[in-house]
C-alpha positions, -999 to +999 in steps of 0.1 A: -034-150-164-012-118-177-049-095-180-057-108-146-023-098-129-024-061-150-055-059-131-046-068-099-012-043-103-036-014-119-060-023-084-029-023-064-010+010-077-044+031-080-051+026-039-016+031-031-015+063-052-045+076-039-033+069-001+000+078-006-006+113-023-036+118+002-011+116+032+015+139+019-015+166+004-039+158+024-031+152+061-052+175+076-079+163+065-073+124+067-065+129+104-102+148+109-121+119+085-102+088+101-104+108+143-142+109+133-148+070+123-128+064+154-151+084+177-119+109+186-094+088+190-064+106+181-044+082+153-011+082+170+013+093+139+021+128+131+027+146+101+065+136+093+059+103+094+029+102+078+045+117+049+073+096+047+051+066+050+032+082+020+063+086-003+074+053+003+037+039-005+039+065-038+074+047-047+055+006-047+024+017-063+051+033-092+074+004-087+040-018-093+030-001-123+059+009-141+067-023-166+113-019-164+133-043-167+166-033-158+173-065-135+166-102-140+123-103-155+103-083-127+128-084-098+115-046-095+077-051-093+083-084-076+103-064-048+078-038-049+047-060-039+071-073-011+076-040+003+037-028-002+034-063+018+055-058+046+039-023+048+001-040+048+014-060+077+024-032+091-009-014+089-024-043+099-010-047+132-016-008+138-054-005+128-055-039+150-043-022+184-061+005+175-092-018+181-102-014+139-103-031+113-077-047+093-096-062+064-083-037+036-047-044+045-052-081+045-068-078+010-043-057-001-017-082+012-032-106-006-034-090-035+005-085-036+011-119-027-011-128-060+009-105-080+044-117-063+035-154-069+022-149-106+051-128-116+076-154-105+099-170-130+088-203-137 
C-alpha cells in the first residue's frame, strides 16, 4: 500500500508541477492552446491570478512530494492533498460553467483523497 501511495503522490506532484510552472512561464501560450480547444472563448482569468494560482499549485505538488516531518506523521502532505483538493473543486466548478470538461480535476480529486485517506494515522 506504501508503493501504491508514492505513486499516486509522484502522479499527483508531477501534474501539478507541470501546470503550476506552465502558468507562471508559460501564460501566453496556455491562454492561446486552451482559447483554441474552446473555439475563442476567452478563459476569463488574467495573468496575476493565474500566477498566483500557479505558485500555490507549485507549493502542494512540493508539499506532496517532499517526505518532512516536522508535525505529527504527514500532517504536511496530508494538508497538502486537502488544499490541491479544494483547488480541483475549484477548477471543477470553473471548467463546468465554462461548458468543459471537468474529468481531470475530478481524477485528480480523487487521487488526493486516495492519498489523504491512506496517509491517515491509523
Amino acid at each position: 500500500m506504501n508503493t501504491l501511495l508514492w505513486i499516486t503522490q509522484i502522479i499527483l506532484a508531477g501534474v501539478f508541477l507541470f501546470t503550476g510552472f506552465s502558468k507562471v512561464f508559460a501564460y501566453g501560450h496556455v491562454v492561446q492552446v486552451v482559447e483554441a480547444r474552446s473555439k475563442g472563448v476567452p478563459i476569463g482569468m488574467s495573468q496575476g491570478p493565474a500566477v498566483l494560482l500557479g505558485l500555490v499549485e507549485i507549493a502542494g505538488a512540493t508539499g506532496v512530494l517532499v517526505p518532512v516531518d516536522l508535525w505529527p506523521p504527514h500532517v504536511l502532505l496530508r494538508m497538502s492533498c486537502a488544499g490541491l483538493a479544494l483547488l480541483m473543486v475549484a477548477a471543477g466548478i470553473y471548467h463546468i460553467r465554462r461548458q468543459a470538461s471537468a474529468a481531470p480535476n475530478v481524477s485528480l480529486f480523487l487521487l488526493a483523497v486516495f492519498v489523504i485517506v491512506g496517509r491517515w494515522p491509523r
